[in-house]
C-alpha positions as CSV (number, residue, x, y, z in Angstrom):
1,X,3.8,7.1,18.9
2,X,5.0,7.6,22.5
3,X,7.9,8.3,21.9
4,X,8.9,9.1,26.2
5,X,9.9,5.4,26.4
6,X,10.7,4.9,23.4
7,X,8.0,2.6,22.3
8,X,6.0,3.4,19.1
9,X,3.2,1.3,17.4
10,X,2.2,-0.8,14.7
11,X,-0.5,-2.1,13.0
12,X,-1.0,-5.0,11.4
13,X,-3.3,-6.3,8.7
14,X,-3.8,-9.5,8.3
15,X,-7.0,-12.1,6.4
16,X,-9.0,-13.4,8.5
17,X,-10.4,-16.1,6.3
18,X,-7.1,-17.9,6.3
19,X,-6.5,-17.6,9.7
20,X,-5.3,-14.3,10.4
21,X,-6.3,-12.5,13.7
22,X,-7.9,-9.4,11.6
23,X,-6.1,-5.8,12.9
24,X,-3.0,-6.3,15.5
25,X,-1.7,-3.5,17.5
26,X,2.1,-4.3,18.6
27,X,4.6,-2.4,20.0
28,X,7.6,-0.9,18.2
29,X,10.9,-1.0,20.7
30,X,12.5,2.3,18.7
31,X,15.8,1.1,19.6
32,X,16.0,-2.5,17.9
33,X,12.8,-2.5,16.0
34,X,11.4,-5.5,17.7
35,X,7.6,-5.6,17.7
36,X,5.4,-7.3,20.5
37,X,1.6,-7.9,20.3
38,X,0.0,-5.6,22.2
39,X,-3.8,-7.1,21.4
40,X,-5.9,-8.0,18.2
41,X,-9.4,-7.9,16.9
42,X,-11.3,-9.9,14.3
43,X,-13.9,-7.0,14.2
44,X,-13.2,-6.4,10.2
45,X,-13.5,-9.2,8.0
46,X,-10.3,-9.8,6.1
47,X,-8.6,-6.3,6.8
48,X,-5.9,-6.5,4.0
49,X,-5.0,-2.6,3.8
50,X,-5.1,0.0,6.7
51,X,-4.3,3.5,7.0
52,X,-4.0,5.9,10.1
53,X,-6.4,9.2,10.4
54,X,-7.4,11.2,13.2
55,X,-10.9,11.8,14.8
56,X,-12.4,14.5,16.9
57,X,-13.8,11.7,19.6
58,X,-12.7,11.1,23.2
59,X,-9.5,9.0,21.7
60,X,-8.4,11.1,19.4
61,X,-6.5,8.2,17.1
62,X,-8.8,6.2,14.4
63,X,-7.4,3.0,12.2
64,X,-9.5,2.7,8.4
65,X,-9.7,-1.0,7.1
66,X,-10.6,-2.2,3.9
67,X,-12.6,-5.5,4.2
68,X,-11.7,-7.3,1.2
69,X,-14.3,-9.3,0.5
70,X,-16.7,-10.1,-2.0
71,X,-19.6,-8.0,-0.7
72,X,-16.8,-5.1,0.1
73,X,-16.4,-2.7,2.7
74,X,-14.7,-0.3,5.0
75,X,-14.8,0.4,8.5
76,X,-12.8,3.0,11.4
77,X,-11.8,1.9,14.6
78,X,-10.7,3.5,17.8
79,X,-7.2,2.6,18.8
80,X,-6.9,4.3,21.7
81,X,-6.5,1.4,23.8
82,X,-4.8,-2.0,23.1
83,X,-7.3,-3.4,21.1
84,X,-9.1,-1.8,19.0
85,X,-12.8,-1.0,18.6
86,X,-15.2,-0.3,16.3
87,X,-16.5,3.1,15.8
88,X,-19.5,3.4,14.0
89,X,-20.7,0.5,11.7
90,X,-18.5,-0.9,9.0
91,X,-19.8,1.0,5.5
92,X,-20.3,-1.2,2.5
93,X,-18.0,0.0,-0.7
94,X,-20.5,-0.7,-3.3
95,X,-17.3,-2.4,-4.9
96,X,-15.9,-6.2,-4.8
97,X,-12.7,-7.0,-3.3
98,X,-11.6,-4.0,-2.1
99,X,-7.5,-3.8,-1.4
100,X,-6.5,-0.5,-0.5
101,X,-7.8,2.8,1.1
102,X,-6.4,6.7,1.2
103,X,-7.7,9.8,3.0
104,X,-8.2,12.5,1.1
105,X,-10.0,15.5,1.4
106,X,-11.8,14.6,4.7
107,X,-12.6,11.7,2.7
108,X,-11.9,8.0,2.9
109,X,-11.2,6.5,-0.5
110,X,-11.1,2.7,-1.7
111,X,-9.8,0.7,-4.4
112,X,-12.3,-2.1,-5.7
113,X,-10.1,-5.0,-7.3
114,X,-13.0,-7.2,-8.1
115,X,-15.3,-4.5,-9.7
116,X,-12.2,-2.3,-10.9
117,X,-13.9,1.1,-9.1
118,X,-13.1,3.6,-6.7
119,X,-15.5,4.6,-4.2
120,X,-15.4,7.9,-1.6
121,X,-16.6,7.5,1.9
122,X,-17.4,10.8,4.1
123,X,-15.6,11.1,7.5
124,X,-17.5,12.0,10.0
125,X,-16.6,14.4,13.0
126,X,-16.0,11.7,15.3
127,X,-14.0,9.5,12.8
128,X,-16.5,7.1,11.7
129,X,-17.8,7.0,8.1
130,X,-20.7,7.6,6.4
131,X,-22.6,5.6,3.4
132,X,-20.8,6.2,-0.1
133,X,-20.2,9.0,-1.3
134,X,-19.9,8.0,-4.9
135,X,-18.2,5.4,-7.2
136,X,-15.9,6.1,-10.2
137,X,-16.5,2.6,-12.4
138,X,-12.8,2.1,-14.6
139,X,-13.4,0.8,-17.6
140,X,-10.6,-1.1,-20.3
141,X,-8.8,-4.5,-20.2
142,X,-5.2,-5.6,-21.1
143,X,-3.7,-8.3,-22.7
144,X,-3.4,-11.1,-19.9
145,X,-6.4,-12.9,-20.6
146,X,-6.5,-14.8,-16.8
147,X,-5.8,-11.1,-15.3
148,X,-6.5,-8.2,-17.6
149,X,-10.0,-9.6,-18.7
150,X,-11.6,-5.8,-17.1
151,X,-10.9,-2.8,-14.8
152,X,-8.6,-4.0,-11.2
153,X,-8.6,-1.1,-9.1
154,X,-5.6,-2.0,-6.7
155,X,-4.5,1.5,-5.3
156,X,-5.4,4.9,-4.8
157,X,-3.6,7.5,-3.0
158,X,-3.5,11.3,-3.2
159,X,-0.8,13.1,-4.6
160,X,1.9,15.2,-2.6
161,X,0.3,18.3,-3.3
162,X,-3.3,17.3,-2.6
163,X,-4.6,18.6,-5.3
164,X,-5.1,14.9,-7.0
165,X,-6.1,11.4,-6.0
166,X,-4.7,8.7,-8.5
167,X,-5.8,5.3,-8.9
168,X,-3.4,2.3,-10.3
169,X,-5.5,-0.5,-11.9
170,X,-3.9,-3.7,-12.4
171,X,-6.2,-4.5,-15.8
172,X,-6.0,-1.5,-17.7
173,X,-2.3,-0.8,-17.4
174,X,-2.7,2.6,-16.5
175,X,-2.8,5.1,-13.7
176,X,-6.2,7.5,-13.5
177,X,-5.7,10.9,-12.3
178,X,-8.8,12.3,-10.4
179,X,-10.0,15.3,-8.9
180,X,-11.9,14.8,-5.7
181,X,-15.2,17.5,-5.4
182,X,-14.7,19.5,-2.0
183,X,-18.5,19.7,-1.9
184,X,-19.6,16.1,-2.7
185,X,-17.0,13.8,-2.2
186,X,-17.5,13.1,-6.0
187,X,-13.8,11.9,-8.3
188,X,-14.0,13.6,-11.5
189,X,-11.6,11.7,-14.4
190,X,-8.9,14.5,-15.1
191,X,-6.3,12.1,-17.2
192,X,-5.1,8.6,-17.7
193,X,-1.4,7.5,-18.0
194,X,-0.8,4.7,-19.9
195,X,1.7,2.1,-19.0
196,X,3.1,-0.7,-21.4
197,X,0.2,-3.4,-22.2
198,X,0.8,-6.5,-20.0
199,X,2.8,-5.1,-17.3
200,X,0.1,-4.7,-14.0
201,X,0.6,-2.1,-12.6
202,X,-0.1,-2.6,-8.9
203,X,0.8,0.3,-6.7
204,X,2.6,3.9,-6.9
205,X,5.2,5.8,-4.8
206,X,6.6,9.1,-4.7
207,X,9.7,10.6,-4.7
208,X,10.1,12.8,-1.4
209,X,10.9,15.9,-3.8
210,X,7.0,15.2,-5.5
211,X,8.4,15.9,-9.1
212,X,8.7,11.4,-9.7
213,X,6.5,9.0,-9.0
214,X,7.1,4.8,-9.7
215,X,4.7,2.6,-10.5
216,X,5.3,-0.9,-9.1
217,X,4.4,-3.8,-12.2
218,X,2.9,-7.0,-11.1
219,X,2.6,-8.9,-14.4
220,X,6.3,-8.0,-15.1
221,X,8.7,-7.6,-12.6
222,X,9.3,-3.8,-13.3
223,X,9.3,-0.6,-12.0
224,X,8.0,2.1,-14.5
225,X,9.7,5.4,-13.7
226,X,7.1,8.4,-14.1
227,X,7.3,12.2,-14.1
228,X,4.5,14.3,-12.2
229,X,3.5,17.6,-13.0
230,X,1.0,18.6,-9.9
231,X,0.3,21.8,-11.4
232,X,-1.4,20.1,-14.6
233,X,-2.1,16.7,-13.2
234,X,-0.2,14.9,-15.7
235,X,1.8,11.4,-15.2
236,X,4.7,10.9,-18.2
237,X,5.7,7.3,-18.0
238,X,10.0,7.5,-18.8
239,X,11.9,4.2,-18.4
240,X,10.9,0.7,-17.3
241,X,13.9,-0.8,-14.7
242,X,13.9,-4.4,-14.0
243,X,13.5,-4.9,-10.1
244,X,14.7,-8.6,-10.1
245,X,18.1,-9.9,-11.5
246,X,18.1,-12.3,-14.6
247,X,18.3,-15.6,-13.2
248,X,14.9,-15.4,-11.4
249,X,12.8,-14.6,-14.7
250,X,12.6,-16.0,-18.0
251,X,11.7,-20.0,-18.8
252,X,11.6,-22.8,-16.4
253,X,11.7,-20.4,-13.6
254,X,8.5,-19.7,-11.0
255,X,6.8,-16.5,-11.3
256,X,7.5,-13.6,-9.1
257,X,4.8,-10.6,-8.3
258,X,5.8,-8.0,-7.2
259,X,4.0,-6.4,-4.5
260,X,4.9,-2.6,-2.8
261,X,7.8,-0.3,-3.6
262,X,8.7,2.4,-1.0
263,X,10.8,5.2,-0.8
264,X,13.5,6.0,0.9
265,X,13.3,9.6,3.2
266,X,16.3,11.0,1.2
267,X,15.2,9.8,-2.2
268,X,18.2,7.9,-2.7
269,X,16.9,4.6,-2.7
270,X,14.1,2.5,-3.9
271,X,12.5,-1.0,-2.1
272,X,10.7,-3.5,-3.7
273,X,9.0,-6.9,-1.9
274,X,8.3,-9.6,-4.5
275,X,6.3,-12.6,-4.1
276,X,7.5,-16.0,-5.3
277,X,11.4,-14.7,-5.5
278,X,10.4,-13.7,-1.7
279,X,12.7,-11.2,-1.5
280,X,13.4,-7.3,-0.6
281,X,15.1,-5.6,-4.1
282,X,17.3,-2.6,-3.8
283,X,16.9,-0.1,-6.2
284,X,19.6,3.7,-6.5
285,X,18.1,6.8,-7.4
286,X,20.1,9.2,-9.2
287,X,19.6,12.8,-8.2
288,X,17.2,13.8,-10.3
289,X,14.9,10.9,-9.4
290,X,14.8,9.9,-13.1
291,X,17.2,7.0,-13.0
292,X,16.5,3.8,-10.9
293,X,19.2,0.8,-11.2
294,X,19.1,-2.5,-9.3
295,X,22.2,-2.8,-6.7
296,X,20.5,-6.1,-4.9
297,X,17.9,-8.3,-3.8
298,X,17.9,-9.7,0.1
299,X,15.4,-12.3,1.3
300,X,12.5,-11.0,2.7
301,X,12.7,-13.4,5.9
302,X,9.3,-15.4,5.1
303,X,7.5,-16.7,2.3
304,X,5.3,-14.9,-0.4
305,X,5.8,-10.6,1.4
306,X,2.4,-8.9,0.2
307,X,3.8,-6.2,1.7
308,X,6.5,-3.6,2.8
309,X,6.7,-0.6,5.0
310,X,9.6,1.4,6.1
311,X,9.1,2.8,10.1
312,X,8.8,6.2,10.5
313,X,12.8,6.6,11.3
314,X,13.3,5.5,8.0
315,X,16.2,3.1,9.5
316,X,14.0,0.1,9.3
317,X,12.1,-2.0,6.8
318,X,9.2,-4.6,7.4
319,X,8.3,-6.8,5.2
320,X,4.5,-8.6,6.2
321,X,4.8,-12.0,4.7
322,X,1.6,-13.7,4.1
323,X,2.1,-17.5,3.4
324,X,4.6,-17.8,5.8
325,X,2.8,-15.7,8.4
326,X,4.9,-13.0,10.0
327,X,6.3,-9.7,9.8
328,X,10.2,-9.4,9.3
329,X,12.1,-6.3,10.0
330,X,15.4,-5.1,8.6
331,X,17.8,-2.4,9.6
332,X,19.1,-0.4,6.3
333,X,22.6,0.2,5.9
334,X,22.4,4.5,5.1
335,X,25.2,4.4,2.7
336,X,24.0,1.2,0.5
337,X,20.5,1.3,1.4
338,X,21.1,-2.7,1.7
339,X,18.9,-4.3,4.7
340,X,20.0,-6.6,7.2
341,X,17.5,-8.6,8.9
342,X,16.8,-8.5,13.1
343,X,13.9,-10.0,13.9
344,X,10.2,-11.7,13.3
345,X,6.8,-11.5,14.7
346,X,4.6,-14.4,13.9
347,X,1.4,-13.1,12.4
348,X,-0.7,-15.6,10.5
349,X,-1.8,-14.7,6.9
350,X,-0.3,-10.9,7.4
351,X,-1.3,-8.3,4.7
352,X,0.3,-5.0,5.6
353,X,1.7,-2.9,8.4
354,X,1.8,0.4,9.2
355,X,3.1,2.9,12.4
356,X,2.2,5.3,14.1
């Protein structure tokens, strides 16, 4: 971010296949929130997740992107400049369908929907990535036949502490907790949470004070509240919350999905983006973290949001919504944590976004 004019960055994800320019750098105005393309590049097939990491080359700044296709991979790119470029060739995953990545331990981690695995990729000094480190295969099934027929890795991230990498998969109903080998990039299986059969879970956040985490359901529109314990690497599933109101569930109603939760800085509030309902739900936190209660849902400014980020202020949300094909953002009321929209950027087939 560059923040002496008060302009930060974005990224933006977005599938090529259906028309989507692949990874967008835009702007960020850090007064009203507004985003303006800055360029584009098509150089990653289908680039549905990103994250941010830093290399030791001449730019300094390096984007990782999933390709999420059926041959799966993941490839770094210097963003140094406007648009970015590759750096290095683009590593296959030895996974299908990968949709979402993590850094961890000088290593770049993937979540394989199609083949429900995890796969670690080395970093190299200059940013770029080496072949596969190693694959940890899930294994299980749940009780949605069209969804939970085997394994669907759909996130991994590490936990606060560092000490773990967990992995969410969609067609177990559980969460893995993994150790990652400092000497060969290996996950070892440490634990496995169980959620309730049939809800999906999709992704995870956690609460800024480490001691909660949420897992986001898919199949059910749900938010599963979890305590961590860092020191044993152990994830206690509590209460399920719903994260829509009434009248958009049940019969005779179309089916929502929800997509990404996030977290509010001060731990006081919980966003969730749903597909379908196409909204932004509003979620209290108690002080302890325990307690989660619906206050609201908002649309999300577009049509079907795969995904939602809050800017590094933590006054704004942005919400990338796919079928309609833009990026909304949303300034958040402190007090209610209720967001009011400001703006759009039209980006065809958008996946996720992320800053700088």
């Amino acid at each position: 971010m560059d923040s002496s004019n008060g302009v930060g960055r974005a990224f933006i994800g977005s599938f090529t296949s259906a028309g989507g320019r692949g990874v967008t750098v835009a702007a960020v105005d850090q007064e009203t929130g507004a985003l303006t393309v800055l360029g584009a590049t098509d150089a990653v097939s289908d680039p549905s997740y990103l994250v941010l990491g830093r290399g030791r080359g001449p730019g300094g700044s390096v984007l990782y992107a999933v390709s999420e296709t059926e041959q799966g991979a993941a490839a770094a790119l210097d963003i140094s400049h406007d648009v970015p470029q590759p750096l290095g060739e683009a590593r296959p995953v030895d996974g299908n369908g990968p949709t979402h990545l993590a850094l961890a331990g000088g290593r770049l981690i993937t979540a394989n929907y199609g083949s429900g695995s995890v796969s670690v990729l080395p970093v190299l000094a200059d940013g770029s990535l080496g072949p596969v480190a190693g694959v940890l295969k899930h294994e299980g099934s749940g009780p949605d036949a069209g969804r939970q027929e085997g394994p669907h890795a759909h996130q991994v991230l590490p936990d606060p502490s560092g000490k773990w990498v967990l992995s969410v998969d969609l067609g177990t109903d559980s969460v893995r907790i993994c150790a990652l080998d400092p000497d060969t990039g290996e996950l070892r299986l440490h634990g496995e949470a169980l959620l309730r059969p049939g809800t999906g879970p999709r992704h995870l956040a956690f609460h800024p004070g480490g001691a909660h985490a949420y897992v986001l359901n898919e199949l059910e529109p749900t938010v599963t509240v979890c305590r961590w314990g860092a020191a044993r690497g152990v994830l206690e599933p509590l209460v399920e919350t719903p994260v829509l109101p009434a009248q958009a569930t049940g019969e005779g109603v179309a089916a929502s999905y929800p997509s990404e939760l996030v977290v509010s800085h001060d731990g006081r509030f919980l966003w969730v983006a749903s597909r379908g309902y196409d909204s932004i739900s509003v979620l209290a936190l108690d002080a302890t973290g325990e307690k989660a209660s619906l206050v609201t849902t908002v649309s999300c400014g577009g049509h079907w949001p795969r995904d939602l980020a809050l800017d590094p202020t933590g006054r704004r949300l942005y919400a990338a919504n796919e079928r309609s094909g833009d990026i909304s953002w949303f300034t958040v009321d402190p007090e209610t944590g209720i967001p009011s929209p400001n703006g759009s950027l039209e980006a065809p087939a958008a996946s996720c976004v992320i800053f700088a």
